[in-house]
C-alpha positions as CSV (number, residue, x, y, z in Angstrom):
1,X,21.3,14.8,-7.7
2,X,20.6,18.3,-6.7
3,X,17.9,21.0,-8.0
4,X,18.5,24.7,-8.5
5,X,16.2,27.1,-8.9
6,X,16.4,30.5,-10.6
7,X,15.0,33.6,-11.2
8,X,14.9,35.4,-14.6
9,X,18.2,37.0,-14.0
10,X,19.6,33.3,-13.6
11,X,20.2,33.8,-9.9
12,X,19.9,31.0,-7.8
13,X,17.1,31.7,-5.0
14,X,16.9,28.0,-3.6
15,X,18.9,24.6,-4.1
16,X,18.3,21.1,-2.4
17,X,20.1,17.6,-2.4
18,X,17.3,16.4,0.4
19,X,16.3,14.1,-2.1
20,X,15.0,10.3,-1.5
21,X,17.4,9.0,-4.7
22,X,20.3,10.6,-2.6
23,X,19.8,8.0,0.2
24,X,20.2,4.9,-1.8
25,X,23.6,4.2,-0.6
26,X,23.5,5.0,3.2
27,X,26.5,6.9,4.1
28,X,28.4,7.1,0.8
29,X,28.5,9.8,-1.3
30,X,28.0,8.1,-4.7
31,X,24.3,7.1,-5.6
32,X,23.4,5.1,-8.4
33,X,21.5,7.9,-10.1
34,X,21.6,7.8,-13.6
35,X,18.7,9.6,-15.2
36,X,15.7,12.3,-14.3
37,X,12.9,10.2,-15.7
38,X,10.0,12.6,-15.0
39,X,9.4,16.2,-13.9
40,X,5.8,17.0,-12.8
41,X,4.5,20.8,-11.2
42,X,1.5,19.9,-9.3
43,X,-0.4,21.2,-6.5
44,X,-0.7,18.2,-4.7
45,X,-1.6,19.1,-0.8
46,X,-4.3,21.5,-1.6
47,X,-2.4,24.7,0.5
48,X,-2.8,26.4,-3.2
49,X,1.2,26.4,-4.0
50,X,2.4,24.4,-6.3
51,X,4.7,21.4,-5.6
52,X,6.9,19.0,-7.4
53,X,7.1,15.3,-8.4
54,X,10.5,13.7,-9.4
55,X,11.1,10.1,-10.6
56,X,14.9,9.3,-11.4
57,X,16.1,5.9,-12.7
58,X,18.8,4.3,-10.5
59,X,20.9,1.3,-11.4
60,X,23.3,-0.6,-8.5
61,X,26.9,-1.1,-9.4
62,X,27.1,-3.9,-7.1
63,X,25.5,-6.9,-5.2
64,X,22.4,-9.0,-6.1
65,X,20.5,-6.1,-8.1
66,X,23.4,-5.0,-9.8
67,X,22.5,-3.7,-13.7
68,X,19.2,-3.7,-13.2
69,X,17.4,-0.6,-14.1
70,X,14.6,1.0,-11.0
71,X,12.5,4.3,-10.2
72,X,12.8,6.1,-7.4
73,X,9.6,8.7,-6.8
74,X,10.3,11.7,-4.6
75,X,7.7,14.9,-4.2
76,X,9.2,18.5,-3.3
77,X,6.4,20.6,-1.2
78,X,6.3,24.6,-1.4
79,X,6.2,26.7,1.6
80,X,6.7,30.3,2.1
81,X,10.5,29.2,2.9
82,X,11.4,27.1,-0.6
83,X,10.7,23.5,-0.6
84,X,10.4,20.3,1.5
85,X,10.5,16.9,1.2
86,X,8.2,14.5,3.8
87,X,10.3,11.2,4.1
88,X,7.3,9.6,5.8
89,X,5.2,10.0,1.6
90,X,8.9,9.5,0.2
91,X,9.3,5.6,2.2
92,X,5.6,4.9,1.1
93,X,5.9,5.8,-2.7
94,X,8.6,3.6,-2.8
95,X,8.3,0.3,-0.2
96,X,4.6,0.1,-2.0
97,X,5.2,0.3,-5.6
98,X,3.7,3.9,-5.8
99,X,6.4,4.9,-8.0
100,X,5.8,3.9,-11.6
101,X,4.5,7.2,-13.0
102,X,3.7,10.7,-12.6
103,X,0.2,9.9,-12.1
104,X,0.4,7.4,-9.6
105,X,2.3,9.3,-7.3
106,X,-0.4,12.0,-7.6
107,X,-2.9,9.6,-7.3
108,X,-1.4,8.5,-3.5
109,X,-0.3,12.3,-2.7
110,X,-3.5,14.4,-3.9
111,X,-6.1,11.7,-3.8
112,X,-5.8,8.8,-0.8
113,X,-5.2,6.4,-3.3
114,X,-2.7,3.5,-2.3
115,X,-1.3,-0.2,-2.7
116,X,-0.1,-0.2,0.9
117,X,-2.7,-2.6,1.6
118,X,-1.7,-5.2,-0.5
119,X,1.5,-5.6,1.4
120,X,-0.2,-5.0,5.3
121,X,-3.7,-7.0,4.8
122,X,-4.0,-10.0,6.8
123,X,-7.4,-11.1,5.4
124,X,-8.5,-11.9,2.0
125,X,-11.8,-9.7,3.0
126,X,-9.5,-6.9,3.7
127,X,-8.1,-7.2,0.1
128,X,-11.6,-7.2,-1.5
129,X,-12.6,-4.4,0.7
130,X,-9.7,-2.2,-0.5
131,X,-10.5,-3.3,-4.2
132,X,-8.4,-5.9,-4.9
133,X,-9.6,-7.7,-8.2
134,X,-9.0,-11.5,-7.8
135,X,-7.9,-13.5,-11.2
136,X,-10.8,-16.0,-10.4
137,X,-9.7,-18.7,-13.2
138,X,-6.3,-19.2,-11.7
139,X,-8.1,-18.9,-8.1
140,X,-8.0,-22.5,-6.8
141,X,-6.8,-24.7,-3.4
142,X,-3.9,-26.7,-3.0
143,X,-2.5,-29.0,-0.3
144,X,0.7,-27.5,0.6
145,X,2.5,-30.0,2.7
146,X,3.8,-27.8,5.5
147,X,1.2,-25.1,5.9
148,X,-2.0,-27.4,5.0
149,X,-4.9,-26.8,2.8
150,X,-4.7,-23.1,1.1
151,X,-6.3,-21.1,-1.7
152,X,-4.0,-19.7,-4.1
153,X,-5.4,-16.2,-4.6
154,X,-3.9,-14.4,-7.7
155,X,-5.5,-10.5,-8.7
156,X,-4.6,-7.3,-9.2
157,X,-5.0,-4.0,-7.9
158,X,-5.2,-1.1,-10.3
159,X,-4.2,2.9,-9.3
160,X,-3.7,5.1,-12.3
161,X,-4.1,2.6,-14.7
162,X,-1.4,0.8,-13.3
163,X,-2.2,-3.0,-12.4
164,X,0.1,-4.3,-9.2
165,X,-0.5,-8.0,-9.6
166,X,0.0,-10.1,-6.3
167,X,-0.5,-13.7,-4.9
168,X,-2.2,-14.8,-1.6
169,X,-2.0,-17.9,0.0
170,X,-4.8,-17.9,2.4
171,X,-6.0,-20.2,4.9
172,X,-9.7,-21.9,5.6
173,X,-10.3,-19.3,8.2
174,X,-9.6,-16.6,5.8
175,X,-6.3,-15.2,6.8
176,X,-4.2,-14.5,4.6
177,X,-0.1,-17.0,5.5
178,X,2.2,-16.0,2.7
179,X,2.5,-13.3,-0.2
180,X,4.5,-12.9,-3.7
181,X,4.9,-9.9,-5.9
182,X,6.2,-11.9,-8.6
183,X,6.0,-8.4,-10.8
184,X,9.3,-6.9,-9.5
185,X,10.0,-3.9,-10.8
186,X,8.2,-3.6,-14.1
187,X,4.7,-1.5,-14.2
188,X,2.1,-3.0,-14.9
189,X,0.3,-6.5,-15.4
190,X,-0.4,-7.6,-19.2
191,X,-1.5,-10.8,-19.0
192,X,-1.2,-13.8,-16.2
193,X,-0.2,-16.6,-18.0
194,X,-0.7,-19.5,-15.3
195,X,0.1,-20.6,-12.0
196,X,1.2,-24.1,-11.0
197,X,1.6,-25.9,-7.5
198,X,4.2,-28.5,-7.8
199,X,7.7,-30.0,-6.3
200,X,10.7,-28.1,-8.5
201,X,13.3,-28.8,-6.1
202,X,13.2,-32.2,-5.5
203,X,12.3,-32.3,-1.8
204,X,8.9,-33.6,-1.8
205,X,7.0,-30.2,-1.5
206,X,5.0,-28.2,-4.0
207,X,6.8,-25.1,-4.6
208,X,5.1,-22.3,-6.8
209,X,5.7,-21.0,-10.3
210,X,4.2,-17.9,-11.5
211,X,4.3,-17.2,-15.8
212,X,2.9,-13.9,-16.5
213,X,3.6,-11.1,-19.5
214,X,4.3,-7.6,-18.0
215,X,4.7,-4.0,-19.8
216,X,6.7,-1.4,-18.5
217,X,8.1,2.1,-20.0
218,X,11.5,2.0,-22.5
219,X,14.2,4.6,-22.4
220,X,12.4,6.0,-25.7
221,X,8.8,6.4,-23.3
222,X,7.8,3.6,-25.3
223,X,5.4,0.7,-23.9
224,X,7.3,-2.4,-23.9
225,X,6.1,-6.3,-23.2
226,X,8.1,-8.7,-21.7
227,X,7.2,-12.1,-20.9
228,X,9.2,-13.2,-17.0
229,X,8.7,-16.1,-14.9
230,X,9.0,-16.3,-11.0
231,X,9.3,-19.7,-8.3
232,X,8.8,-20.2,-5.2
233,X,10.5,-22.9,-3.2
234,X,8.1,-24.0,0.2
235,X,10.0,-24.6,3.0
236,X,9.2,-24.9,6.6
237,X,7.5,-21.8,7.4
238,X,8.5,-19.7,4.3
239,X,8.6,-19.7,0.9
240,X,11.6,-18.7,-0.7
241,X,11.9,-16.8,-4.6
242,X,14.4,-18.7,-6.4
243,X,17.7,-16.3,-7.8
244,X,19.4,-18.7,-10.1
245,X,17.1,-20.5,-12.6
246,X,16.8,-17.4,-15.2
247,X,20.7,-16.7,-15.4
248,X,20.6,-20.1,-16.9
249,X,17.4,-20.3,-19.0
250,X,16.2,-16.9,-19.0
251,X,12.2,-16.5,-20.5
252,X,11.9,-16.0,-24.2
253,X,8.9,-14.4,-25.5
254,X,7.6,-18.3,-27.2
255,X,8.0,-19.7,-23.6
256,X,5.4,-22.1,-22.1
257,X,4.4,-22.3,-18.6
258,X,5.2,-26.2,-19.3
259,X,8.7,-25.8,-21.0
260,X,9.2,-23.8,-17.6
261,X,8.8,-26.4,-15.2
262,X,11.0,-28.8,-17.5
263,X,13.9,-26.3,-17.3
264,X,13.5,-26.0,-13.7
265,X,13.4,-29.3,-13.1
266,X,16.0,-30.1,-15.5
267,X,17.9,-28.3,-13.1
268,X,17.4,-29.8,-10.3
269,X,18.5,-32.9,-11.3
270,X,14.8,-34.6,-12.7
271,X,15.1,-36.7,-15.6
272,X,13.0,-35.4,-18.2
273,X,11.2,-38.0,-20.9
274,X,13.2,-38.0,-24.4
């Protein structure tokens, strides 16, 4: 991807490829660019000249993410010399989630605003402090056989009307062992479904399965809703997010947080009442 500028003659004054969406693919020259989603002129770091905010959709041809659609946020600052890009804001907007809209990128940029926190806390006080809202009916403990007694500590944290729903698993003390986005890549939190603590697998440990309804943007700018599930294997030390379950019973918008844990187990070899 690369950006020309012009005057009114049509005579380019200033180009750039310094792009973040260029440095998908480290080393290659193809990049999985395949749209400019959003074009934004903003002045966003208050030096009075005005700057620009770019979100592109990428899809991977390959490996584990192939065909699956994701944004890539990028912001162009003027100076007296053209523009420049600051890969320090670039990393942020996209490791953190910062990169789901226009106004959410301004939000970080222009006004402080940020989900870094969610990722870096290490106490449950440090979430509430930074406004973390927690989903107190799905809040409860749970004996989890290799890390002890935890509380399961769903919520959401919302920045430009964007909801970045996250789970905590935090000890007795406070601190906070073990996180999930189970969200991926879609935008926002709709509705959390349920949460449930039990053994999946088969190996005598309570694994985690998250059920939620999440919306994001369509290729027509429409808001679309799509039910997902996520699970969580515990093993010793870690959890792990399962990568197989969905290709072979992938959610349906009637789907039950209970017909989930069937399926799973189902697949894992439990014998399920006829």
């Amino acid at each position: 991807m690369a950006l020309f500028f012009t005057d009114e003659s049509g005579k380019v004054v200033y180009k750039t490829d310094q792009l973040a969406v260029n440095n998908r693919n480290t080393g290659e020259m193809k990049q999985p660019v395949r749209e400019l989603k959003a074009i934004s002129f903003q002045e966003l770091n208050r030096d009075g000249l005005m700057d620009i905010v770019l979100i592109t959709t990428c899809v991977n041809d390959k490996g584990s993410y192939a065909g699956k659609p994701y944004k890539i946020g990028d912001v162009l600052f003027q100076d007296k010399k053209g523009f420049y890009r600051d890969y320090r804001i670039s990393d942020k907007i996209n490791r953190f989630g910062m990169n789901k809209s226009v106004e959410s990128i301004a939000a970080f940029v222009r006004d402080g605003d940020s989900t870094e926190f969610l990722y870096t806390a290490a106490t449950k006080k440090e979430l509430l402090d930074n406004g973390f809202e927690i989903a107190k009916e799905q809040c409860h403990y749970r004996q989890f056989e290799k890390f002890g007694r935890l509380e399961v500590v769903p919520g959401t944290y919302t920045m430009a009307n964007f909801a970045t729903f996250m789970i905590y698993l935090v000890n007795e003390q406070g601190y906070i062992v073990w996180s999930f986005q189970p969200m991926g890549d879609f935008d926002n939190l709709y509705a959390l479904k349920g949460i449930t603590c039990r053994d999946i697998d088969g190996d005598g440990m309570k694994d985690i399965v998250v059920f939620a309804r999440y919306s994001y943007e369509g290729n027509g700018n429409e808001l679309l809703i799509e039910s997902d599930y996520s699970i969580y294997y515990q093993r010793t030390g870690s959890f792990y997010e399962d990568t197989q379950i969905k290709k072979q019973y992938p959610c349906g918008e009637e789907e039950t947080m209970s017909g989930i844990v069937d399926k799973a187990r189902t697949y894992w070899g439990w014998k399920t009442e006829e």
